[in-house]
N, C-alpha and C positions, 0 to 999 in steps of 0.2 A: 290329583297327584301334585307332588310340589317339585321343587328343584331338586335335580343330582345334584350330590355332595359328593369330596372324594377327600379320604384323610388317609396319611400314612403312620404307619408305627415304627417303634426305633428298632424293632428285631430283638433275638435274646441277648442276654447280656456277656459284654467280651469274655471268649476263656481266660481263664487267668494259670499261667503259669506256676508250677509247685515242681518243686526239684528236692531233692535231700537234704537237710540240715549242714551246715559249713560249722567245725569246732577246731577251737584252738585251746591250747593250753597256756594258762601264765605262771610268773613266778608262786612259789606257796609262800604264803607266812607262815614262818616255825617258828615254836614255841619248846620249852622241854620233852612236854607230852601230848600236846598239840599241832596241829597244824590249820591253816586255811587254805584252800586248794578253792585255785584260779583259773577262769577262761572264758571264752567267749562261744557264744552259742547265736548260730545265726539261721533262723528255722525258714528261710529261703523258702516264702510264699504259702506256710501252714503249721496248724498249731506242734507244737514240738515239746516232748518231755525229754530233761535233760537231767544224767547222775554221773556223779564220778564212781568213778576204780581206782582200788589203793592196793598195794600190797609190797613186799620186802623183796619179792624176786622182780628183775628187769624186765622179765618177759613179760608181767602179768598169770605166768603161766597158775599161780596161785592167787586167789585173790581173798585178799584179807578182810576187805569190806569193799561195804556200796552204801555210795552216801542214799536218802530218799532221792526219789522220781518227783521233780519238778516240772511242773509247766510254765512253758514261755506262751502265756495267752495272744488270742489274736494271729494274723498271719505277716508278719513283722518279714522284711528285707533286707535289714540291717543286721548288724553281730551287736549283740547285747550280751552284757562285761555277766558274769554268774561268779557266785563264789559261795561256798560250803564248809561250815568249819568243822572238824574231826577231831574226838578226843581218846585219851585212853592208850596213845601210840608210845610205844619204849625209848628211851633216853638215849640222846648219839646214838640213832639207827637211821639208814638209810635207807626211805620209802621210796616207789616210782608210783605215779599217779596218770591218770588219762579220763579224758571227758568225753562222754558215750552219750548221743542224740539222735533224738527218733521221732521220725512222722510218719507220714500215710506212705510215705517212696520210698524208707527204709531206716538202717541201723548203722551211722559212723561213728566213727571211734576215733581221736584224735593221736597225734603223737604221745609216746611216753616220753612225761620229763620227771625228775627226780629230786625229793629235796634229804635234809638231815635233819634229825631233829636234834636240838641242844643239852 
């Protein structure tokens, strides 16, 4: 028989914290019939698909469009700037917009903000 050895291991690995995605809205760029719709999307420790909502009423209560479902790869901490551009919108009208993100902990919706188009 030879010598006792004795080795330790580092155990499993730390849990890592995932909470809900954090969104903000920024200014849009407008255009006559265009816009670009702004914000920030911060997928707060897991992968996160992020789209806007556009539409003519303030509520959202109708919504006109959704831009595609984007993913923010990787499990990122930070707010990362997102921007989508939309066309086909009517002339001097007043859209409201909001940016909706989603991970494994759920589905937020940021503030409505509002632009005009030219």
């Amino acid at each position: 028989n030879g010598t006792i050895l004795n080795f330790k291991t580092s155990g499993p690995p730390a849990a890592t914290t995932v909470s809900a995605p954090v969104v903000t809205t920024q200014v849009a760029t407008v255009g006559t019939t265009t816009a670009t719709l702004r914000g920030t999307v911060n997928p707060s420790g897991d992968q996160t698909t992020y789209w806007f909502e556009y539409s003519k009423s303030s509520l959202l209560s109708t919504i006109l469009g959704s831009t595609s479902h984007t993913a923010i790869t990787g499990a990122g901490t930070s707010p990362t700037n997102v921007a989508t551009p939309i066309t086909g919108l009517e002339r001097n009208t007043r859209y409201y917009f909001r940016i909706v993100a989603e991970n494994s902990v759920g589905t937020i919706r940021s503030d409505i903000a509002e632009f005009r188009t030219k």
